[in-house]
Structure formats: structure tokens, C-alpha cells
N, CA and C atoms as a LAMMPS dump frame, in Angstrom:
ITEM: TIMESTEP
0
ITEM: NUMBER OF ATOMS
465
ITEM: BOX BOUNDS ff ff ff
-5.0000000000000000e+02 5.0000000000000000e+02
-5.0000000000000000e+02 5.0000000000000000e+02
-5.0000000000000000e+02 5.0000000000000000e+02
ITEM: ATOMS id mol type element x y z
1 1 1 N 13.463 -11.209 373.451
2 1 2 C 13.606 -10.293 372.348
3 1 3 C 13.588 -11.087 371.043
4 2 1 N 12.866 -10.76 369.882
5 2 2 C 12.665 -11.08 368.541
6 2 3 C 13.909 -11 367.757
7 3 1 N 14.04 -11.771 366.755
8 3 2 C 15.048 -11.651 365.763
9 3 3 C 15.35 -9.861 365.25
10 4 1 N 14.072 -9.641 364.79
11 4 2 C 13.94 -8.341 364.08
12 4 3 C 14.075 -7.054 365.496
13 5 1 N 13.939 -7.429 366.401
14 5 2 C 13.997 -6.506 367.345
15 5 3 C 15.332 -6.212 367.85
16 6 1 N 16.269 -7.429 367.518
17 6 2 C 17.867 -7.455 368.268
18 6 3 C 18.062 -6.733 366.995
19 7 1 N 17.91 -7.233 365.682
20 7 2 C 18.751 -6.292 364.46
21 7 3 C 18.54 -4.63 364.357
22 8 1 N 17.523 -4.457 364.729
23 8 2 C 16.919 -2.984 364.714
24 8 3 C 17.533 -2.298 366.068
25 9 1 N 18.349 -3.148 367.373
26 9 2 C 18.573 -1.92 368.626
27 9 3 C 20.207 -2.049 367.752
28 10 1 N 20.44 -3.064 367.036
29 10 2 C 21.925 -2.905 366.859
30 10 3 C 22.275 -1.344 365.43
31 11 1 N 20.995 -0.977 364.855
32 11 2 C 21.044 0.138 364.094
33 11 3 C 21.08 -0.313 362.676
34 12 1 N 20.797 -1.529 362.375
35 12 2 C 20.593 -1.833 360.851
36 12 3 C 19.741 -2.554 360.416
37 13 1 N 19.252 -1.991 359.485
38 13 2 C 18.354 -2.101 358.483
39 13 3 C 18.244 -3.228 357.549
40 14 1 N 17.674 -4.049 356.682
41 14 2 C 17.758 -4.723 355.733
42 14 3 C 18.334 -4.43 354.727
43 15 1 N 18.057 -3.569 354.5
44 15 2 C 18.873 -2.571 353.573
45 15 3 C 20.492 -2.67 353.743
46 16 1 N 20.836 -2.283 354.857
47 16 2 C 22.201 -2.589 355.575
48 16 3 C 22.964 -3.515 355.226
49 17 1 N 22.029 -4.35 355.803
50 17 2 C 22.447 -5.781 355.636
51 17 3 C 22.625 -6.866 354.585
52 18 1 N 22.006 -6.093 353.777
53 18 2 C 22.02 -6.936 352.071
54 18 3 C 23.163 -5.772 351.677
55 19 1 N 23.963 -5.022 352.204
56 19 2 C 24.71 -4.169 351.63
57 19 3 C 26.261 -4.775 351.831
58 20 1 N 25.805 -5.366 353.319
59 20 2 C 27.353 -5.693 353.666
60 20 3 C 27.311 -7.426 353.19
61 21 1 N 26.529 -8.155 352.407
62 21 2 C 26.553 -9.158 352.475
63 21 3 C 27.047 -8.817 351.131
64 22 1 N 26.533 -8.122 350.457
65 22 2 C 27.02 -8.244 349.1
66 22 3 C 28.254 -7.44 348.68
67 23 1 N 28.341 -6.92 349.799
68 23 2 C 30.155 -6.089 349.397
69 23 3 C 31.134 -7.828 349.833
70 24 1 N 30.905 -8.666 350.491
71 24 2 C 31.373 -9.399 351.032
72 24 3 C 31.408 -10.227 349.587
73 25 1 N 30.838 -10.857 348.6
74 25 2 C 31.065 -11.492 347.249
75 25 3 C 31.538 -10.566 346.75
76 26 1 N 31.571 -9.62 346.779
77 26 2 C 32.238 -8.767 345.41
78 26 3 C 34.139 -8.895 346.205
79 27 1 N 34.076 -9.039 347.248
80 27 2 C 35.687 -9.223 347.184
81 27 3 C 36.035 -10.048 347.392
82 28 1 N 35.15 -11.25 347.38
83 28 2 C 36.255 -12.804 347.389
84 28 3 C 36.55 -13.143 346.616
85 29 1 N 36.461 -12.591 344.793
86 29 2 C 37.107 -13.284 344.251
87 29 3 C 38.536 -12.448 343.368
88 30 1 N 39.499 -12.927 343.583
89 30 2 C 40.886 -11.933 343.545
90 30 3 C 41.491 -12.559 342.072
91 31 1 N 42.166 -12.011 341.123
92 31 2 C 42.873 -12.688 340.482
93 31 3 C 43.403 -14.093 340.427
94 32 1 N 43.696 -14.179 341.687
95 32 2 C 44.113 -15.647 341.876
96 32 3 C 43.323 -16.701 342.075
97 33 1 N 41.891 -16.654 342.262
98 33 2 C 41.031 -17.509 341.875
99 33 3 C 40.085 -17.598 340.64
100 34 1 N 41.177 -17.019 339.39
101 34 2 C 40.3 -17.359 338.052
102 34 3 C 41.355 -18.711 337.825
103 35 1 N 40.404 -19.602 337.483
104 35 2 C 41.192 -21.113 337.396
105 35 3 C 41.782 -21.165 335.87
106 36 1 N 42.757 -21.745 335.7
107 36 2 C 43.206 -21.837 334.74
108 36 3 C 42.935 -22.469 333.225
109 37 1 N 43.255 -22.244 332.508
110 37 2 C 42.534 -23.261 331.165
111 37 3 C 42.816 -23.995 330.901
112 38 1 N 41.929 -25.216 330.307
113 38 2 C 41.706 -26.835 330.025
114 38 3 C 42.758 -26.87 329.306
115 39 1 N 43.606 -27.341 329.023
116 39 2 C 44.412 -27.596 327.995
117 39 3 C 44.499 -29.495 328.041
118 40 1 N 44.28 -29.107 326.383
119 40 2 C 44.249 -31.2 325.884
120 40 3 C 45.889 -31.434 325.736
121 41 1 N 46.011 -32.462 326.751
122 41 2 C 47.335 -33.113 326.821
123 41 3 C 47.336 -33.531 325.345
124 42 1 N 46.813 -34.721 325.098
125 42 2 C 46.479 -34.939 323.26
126 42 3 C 46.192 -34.301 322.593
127 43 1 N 47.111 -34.521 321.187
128 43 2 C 47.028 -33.66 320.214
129 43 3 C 45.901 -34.098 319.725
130 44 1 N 44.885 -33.085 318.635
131 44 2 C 43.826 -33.164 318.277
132 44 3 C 43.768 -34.512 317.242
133 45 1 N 42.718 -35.412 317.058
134 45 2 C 42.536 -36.657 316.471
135 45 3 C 42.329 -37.036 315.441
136 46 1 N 42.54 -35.958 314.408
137 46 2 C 41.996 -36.18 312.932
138 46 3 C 43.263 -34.796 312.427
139 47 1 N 43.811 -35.793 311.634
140 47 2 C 44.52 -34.821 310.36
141 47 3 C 43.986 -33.439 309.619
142 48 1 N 43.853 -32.611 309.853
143 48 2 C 43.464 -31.681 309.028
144 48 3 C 43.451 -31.883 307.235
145 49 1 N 44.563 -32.262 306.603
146 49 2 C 44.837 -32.519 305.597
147 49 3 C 44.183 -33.725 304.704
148 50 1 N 43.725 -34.604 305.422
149 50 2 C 42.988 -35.999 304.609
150 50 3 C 41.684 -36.214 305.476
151 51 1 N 42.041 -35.549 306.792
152 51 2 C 40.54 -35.698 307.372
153 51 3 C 39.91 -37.099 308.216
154 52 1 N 40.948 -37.797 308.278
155 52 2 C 40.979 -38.8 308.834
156 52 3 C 42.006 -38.763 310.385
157 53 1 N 41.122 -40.026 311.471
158 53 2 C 42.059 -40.356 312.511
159 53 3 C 43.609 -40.277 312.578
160 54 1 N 44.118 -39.723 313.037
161 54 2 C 45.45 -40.235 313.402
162 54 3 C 46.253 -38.443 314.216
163 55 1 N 46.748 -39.655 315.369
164 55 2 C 47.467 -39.039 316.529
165 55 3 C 48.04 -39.585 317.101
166 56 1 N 49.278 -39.304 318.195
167 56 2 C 50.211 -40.043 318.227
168 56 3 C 50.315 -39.788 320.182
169 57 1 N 49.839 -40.836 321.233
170 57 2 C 49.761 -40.889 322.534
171 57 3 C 51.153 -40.825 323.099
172 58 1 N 51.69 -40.364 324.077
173 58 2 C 53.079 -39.82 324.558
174 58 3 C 53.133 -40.98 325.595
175 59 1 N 53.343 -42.343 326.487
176 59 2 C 52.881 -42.827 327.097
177 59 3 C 53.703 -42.885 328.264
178 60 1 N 54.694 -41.998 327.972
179 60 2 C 55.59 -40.972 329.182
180 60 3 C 54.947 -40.055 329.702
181 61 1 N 54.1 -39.443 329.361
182 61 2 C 53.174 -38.649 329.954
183 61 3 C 52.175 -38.943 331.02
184 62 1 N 52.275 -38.447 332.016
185 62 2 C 51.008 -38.707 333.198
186 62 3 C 49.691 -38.939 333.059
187 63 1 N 49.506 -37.975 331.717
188 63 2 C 47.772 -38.453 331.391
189 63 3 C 47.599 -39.946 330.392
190 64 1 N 48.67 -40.045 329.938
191 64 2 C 48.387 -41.475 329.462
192 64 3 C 48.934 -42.679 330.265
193 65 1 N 49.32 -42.667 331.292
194 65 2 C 50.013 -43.429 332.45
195 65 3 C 49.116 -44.958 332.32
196 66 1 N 47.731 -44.971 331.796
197 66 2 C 46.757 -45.529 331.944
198 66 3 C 47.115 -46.639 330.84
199 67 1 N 47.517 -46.595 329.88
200 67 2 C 48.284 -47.488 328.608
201 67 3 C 49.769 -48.019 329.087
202 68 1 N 50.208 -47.851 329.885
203 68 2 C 51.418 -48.643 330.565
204 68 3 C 51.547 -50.022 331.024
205 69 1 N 50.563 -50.387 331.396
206 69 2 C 50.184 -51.568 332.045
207 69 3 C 49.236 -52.439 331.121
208 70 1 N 48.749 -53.681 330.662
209 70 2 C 47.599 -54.522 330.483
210 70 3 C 46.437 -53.887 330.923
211 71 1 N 45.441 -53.877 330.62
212 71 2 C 44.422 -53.835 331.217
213 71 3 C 43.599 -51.806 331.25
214 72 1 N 44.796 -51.161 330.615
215 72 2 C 44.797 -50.375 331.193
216 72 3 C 44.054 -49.471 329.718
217 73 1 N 42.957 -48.003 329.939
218 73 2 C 42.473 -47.921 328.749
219 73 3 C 42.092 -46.43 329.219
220 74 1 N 42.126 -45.184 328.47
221 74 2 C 41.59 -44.194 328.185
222 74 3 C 41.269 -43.342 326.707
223 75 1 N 40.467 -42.746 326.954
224 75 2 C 39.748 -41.807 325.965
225 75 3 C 40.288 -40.937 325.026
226 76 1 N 40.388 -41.026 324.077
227 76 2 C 40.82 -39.661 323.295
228 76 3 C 39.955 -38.64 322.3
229 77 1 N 39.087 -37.937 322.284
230 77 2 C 38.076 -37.276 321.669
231 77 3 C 36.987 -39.06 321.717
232 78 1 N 36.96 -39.53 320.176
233 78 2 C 35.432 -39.902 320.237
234 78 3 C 36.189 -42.11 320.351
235 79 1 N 37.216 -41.926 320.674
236 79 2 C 38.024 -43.273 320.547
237 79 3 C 38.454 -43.785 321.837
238 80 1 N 38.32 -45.041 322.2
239 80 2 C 38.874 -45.606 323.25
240 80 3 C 40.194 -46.168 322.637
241 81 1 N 40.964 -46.435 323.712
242 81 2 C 42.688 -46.876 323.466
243 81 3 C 42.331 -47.858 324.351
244 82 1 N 42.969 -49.078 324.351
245 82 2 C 43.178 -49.902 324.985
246 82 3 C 44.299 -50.456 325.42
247 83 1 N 45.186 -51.01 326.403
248 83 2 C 46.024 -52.04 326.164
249 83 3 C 45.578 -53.048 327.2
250 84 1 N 44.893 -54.055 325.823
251 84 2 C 44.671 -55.951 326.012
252 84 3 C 45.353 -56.478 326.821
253 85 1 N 44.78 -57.741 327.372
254 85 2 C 45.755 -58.435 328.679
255 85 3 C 47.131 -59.015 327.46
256 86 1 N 46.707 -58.911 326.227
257 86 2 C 48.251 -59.798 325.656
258 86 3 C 49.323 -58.744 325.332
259 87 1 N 48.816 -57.638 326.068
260 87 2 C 49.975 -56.511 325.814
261 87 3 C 50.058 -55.692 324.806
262 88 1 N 49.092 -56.004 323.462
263 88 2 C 48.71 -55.014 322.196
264 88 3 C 48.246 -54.022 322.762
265 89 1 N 48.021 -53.656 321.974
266 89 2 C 46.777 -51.831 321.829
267 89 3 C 45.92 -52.01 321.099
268 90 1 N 44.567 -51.742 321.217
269 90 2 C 43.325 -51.472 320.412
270 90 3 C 42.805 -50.154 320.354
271 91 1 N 42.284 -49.814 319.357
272 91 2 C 41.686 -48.316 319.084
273 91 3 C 40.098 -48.759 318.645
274 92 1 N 39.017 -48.018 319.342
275 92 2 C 37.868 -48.393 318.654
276 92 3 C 37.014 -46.918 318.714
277 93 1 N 35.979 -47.03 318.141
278 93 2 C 35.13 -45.819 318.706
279 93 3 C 34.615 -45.767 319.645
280 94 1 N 34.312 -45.108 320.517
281 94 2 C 33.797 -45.221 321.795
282 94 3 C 32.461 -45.468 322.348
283 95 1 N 31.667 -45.152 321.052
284 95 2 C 30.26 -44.592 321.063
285 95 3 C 29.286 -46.231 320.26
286 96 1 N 28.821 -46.549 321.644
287 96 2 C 27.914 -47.874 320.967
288 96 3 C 27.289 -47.685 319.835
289 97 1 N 27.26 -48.226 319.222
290 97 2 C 26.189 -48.457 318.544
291 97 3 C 25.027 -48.43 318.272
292 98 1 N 24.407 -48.951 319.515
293 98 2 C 22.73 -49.656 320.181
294 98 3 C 22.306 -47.839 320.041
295 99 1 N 22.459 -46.925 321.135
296 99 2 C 22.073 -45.597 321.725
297 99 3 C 23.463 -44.293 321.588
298 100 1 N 24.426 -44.426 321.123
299 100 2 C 25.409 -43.744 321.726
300 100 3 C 26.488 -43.604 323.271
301 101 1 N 25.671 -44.601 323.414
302 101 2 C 26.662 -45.034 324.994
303 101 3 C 28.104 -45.17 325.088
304 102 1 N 28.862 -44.147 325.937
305 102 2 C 30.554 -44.426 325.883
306 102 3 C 30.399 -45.92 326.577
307 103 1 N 31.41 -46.442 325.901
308 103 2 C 31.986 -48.099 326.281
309 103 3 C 32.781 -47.989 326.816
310 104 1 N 33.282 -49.185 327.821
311 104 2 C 34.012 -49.439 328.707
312 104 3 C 34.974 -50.605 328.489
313 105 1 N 36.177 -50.754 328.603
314 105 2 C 36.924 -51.901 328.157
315 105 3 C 37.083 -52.399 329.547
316 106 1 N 36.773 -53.756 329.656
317 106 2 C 36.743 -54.232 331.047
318 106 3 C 37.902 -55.476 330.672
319 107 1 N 38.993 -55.392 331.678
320 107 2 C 40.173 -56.011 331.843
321 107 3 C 39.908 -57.264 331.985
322 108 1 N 39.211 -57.583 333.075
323 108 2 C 39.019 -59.277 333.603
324 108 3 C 38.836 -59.94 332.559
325 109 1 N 37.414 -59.292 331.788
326 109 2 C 37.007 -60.043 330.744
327 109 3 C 37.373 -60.012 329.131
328 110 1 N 38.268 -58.825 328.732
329 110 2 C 39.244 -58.687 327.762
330 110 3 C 38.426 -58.396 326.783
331 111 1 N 37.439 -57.486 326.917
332 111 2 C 35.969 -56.902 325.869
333 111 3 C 35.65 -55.544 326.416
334 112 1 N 34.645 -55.401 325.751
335 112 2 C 34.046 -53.691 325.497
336 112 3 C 32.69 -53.92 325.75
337 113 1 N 32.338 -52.987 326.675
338 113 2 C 30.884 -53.208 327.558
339 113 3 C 30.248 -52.183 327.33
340 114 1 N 29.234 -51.863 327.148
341 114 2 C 27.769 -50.802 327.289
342 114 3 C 26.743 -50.59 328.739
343 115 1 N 27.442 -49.88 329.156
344 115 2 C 26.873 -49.779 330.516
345 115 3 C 25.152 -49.59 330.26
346 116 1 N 24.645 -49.119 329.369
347 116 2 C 23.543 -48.609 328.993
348 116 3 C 22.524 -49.762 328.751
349 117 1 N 22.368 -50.567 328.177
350 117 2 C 21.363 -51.801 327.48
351 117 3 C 22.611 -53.433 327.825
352 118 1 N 23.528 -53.507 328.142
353 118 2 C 24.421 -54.095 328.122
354 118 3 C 24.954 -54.549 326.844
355 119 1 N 25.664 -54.175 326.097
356 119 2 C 25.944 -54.863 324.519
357 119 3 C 27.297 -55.076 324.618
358 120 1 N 28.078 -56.174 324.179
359 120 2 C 29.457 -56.425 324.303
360 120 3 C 29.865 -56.207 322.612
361 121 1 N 31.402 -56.246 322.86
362 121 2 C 32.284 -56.41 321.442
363 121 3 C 33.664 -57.175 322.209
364 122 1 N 33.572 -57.613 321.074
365 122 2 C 35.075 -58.249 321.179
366 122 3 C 36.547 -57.298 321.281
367 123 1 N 37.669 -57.399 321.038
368 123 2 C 38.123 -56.393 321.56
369 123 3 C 38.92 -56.078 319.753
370 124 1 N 38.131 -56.499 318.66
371 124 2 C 37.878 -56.089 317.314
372 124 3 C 36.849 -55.258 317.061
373 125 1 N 36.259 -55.054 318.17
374 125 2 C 34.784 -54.506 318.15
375 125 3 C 33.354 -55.11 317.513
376 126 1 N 33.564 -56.248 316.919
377 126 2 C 32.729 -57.662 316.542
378 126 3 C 31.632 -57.645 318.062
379 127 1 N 29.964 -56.972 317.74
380 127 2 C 29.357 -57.537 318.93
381 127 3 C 29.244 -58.932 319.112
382 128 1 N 29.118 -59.073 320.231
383 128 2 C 28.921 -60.406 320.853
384 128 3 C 28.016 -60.464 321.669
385 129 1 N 27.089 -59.454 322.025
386 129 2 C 26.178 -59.261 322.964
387 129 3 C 25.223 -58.755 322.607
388 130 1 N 23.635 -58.653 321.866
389 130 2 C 22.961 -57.654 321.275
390 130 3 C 22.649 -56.37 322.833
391 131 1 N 22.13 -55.865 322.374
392 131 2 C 21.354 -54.93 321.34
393 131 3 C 22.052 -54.175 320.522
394 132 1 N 23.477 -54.232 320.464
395 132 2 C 24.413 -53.075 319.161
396 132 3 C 24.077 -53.738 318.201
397 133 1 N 23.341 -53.201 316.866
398 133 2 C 23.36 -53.993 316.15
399 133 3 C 24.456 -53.838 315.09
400 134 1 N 25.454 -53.277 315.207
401 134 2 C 26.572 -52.719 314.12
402 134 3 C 27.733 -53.171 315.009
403 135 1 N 29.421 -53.45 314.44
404 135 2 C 30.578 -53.361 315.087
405 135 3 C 30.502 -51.793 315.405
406 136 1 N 31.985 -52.052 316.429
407 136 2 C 32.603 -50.497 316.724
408 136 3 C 33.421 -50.364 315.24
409 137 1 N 33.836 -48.951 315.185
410 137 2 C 34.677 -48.642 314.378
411 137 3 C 36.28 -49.047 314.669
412 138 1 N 37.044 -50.174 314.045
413 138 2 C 38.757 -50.329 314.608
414 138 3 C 39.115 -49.34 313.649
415 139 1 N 40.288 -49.052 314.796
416 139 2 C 41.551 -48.026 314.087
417 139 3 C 42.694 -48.794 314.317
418 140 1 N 43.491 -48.577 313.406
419 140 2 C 44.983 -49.31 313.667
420 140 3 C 46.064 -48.548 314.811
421 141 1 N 46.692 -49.044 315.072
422 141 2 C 47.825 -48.717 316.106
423 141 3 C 49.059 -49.277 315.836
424 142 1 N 50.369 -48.193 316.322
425 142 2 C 51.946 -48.471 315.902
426 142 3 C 52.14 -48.279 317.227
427 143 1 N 52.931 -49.356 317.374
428 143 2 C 53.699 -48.506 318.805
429 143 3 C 55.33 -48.551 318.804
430 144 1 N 56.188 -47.51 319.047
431 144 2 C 57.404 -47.505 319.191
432 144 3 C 58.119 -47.547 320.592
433 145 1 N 58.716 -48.835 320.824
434 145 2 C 58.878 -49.455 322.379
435 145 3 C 60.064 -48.399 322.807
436 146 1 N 61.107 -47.593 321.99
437 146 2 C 61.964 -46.785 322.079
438 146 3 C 61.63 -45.467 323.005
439 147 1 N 60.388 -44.983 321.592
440 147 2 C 60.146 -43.004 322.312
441 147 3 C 58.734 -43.65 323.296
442 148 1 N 57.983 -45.054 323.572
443 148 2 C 56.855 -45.313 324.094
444 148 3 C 55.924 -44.526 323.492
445 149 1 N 55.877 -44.108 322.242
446 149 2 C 54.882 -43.457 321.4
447 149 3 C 54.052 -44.415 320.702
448 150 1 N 52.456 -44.24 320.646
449 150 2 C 51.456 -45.252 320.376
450 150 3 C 50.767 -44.393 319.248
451 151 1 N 50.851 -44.488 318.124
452 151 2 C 50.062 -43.933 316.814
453 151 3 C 48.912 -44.569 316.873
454 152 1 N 47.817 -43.799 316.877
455 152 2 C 46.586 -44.604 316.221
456 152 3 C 45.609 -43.591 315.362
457 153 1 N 45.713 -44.519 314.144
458 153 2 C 45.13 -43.913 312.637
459 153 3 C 44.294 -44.718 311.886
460 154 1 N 43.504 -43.924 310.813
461 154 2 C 42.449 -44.581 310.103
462 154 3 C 43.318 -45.017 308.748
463 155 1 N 43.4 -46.437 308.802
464 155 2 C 44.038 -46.468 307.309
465 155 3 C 43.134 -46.104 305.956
């Protein structure tokens, strides 16, 4: 017996069958699978008022867990954070130079990499590697060893 011959003694149609397939999506999705909204752990990165950088990283917080340690570095809108093997903080822009490529702060070697063309910076953002032909942008950084709060702003 044929495919189309078993569906037709069982009494349904194509028709049928695109009926019950599609009542079948219309009820899997229930209230409880609308996912919830993005919300930015970080406060937004530029002052409204002067228009310049500055925000202040919580480093008690789980999403910045990554600044606790040496070596350790994440993103905030268009800025990388760093903390250097000597235990500072660096703020740079994220965005090479060379193409727009996000950079990478690589620990071992205590610099800022371009996965893209390979271009280095120092961890002043000073290339050291062409093809960037410009520095990154530095931002300054405060840190308070008390609340573990890390400011970083455009002076």
C-alpha cells in the first residue's frame, strides 16, 4: 500500500491534515513562553548633560564578575574595560581603527588584538602592530576598593 493510499483509507484529506498541523502551532505558544526583556545591567555610557563617556561598573555584580581578577575584560556599549596583569583598569574604544573590528584584550600578552587584519595596541591603545593606522580612544578610570565601583569617563 502507497503513502497516499494508507492516508486516504484512514479518511483524511490534505486539507485535513494541514488543518491539524496548524491548529498544533497555534497552541504551543502560551504566555509563558514570551521571553523576557533584555535589560542592560550597565547604566547607559555617556552623560546626557555634557555628552561625554562616563559610567560607573558595579563589580559586585555577576555581569561584571569579569573585572575581578587580572586579566579579566568586558564590553560596555562601544568601550572595552580591562583589568591589566598589574591590577589597573583600562578603558579604550573597542572599535579598531584599521576596519571597525571589536578588539580583544589578550591577558598572556597584556595588549589589544584585531582579530580581523591583526593590528595590536598597547594597553594605552598606542598601535604597535600596523594596519590601524590611528590609536584607540583612552578613557580614564577611578576605582573605589570600598563600594568595588570602577568609573570610567572622558575627561
Amino acid at each position: 500500500m502507497k503513502r497516499t493510499e494508507f492516508i486516504r483509507s484512514l479518511g483524511l484529506s490534505s486539507g485535513a491534515l494541514m488543518a491539524v498541523y496548524c491548529m498544533g502551532t497555534l497552541t504551543s505558544c502560551t504566555k509563558e513562553d514570551t521571553p523576557l526583556p533584555i535589560t542592560n545591567i550597565n547604566p547607559p555610557s555617556t552623560n546626557p548633560s555634557t555628552g561625554k563617556v562616563d559610567f560607573t561598573l558595579d563589580l559586585t555584580l555577576t555581569a561584571n564578575k569579569e573585572l575581578t581578577t587580572s586579566g579579566g575584560f568586558l564590553y560596555n556599549q562601544d568601550i572595552i574595560v580591562a583589568r591589566v596583569k598589574s591590577g589597573s583598569f583600562i578603558a579604550l574604544s573597542k572599535i579598531c581603527t584599521h576596519q571597525g573590528t571589536t578588539v580583544v584584550y589578550q591577558k598572556d600578552t597584556d595588549d589589544i588584538y584585531c582579530p580581523n587584519h591583526g593590528s595590536m595596541y598597547d594597553i594605552t591603545g598606542k598601535v604597535t602592530q600596523t594596519p590601524a593606522p590611528a590609536p584607540l580612544k583612552m578613557y580614564q578610570t577611578s576605582f573605589n576598593m570600598t563600594t568595588m565601583q570602577l568609573r570610567v569617563f572622558e575627561a
